[in-house]
C-alpha positions in Angstrom: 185.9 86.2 80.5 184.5 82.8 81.3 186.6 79.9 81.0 185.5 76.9 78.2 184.2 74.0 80.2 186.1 70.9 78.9 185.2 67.5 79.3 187.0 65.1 81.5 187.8 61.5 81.3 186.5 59.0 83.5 189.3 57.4 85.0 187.7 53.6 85.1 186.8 53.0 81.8 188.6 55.9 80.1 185.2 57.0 78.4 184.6 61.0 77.6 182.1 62.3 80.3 180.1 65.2 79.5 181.1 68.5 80.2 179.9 69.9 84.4 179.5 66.0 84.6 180.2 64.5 88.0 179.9 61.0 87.4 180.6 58.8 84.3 177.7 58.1 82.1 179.2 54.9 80.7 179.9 52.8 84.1 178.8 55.4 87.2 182.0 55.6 88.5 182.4 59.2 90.1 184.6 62.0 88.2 185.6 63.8 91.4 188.9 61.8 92.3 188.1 62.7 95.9 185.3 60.3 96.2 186.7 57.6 93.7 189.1 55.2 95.0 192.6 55.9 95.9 194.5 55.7 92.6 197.3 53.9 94.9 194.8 50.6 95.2 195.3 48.4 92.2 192.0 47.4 90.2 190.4 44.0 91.2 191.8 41.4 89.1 188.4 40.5 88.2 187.6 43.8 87.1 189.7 43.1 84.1 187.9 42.9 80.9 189.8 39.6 79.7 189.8 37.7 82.9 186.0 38.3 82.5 185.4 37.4 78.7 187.4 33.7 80.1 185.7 33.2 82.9 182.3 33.8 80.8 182.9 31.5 77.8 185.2 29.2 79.2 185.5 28.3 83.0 181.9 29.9 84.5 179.5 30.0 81.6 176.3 31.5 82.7 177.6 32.0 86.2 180.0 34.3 85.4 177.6 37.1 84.5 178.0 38.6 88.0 181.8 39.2 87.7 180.0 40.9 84.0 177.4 42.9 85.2 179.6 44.3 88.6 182.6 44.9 86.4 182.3 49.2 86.4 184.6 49.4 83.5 181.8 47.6 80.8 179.2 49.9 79.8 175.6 49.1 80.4 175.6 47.9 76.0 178.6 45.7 76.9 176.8 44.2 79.6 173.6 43.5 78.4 175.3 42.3 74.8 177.2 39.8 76.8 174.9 38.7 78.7 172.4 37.8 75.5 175.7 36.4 73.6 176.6 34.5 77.5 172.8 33.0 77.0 172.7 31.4 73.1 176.4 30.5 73.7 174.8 28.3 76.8 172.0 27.0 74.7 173.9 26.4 71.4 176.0 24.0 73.7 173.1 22.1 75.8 172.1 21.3 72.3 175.5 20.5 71.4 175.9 18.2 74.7 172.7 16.5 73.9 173.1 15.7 70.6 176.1 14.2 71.5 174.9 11.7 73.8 172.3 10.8 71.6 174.6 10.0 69.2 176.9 7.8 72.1 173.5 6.2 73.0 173.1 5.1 69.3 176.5 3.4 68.3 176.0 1.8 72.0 172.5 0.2 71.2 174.1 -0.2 67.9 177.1 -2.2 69.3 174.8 -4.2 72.1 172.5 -5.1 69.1 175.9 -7.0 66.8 176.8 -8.9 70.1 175.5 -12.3 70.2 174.4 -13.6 73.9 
């Protein structure tokens, strides 16, 4: 009788592969444990998903989208949904930034123009 083929689970990011699979269709990373990475090495701390989401939004901004798109344990949605969220987060706070120092340049010329020389 032949056996059911079950699916596995990738090891990296944990996602159901499909069954006679032999690498993860969610981040590439291979299902045969003999070519993967010794299970004894600890993950890069910059392969974590929360040291990334920080560095992205509040140290690194735009520059951070390497440590996003190397990352093998976002899917390929993740990345590309950060990376457009990364992008209007940037612009929404150029604008910010600029209207800001308009409005410092204002109450300056406002304050230069009440001073009498």
């Amino acid at each position: 009788m032949d056996e059911p083929v079950t699916s596995r689970i990738c090891f990296m990011c944990e996602a159901v592969a499909a069954p006679g699979a032999n690498y993860c269709g969610q981040c590439g990373a291979p299902l045969n444990r003999t070519h993967a990475i010794p299970a004894s090495q600890n993950p890069k701390w910059y392969h974590n998903v929360w040291v990334v989401l920080f560095m992205l939004f509040f140290v690194l901004g735009p520059f951070a989208l390497p440590l996003v798109w190397k990352n093998p344990r976002l899917s390929r949605g993740i990345q590309i949904a950060l990376t457009l969220v990364a992008v209007v987060y940037t612009v929404l706070l150029i604008q910010l930034t600029m209207r800001m120092l308009q409005a410092v340049g204002d109450s300056m010329n406002a304050f230069n123009s009440t001073l009498n020389f």
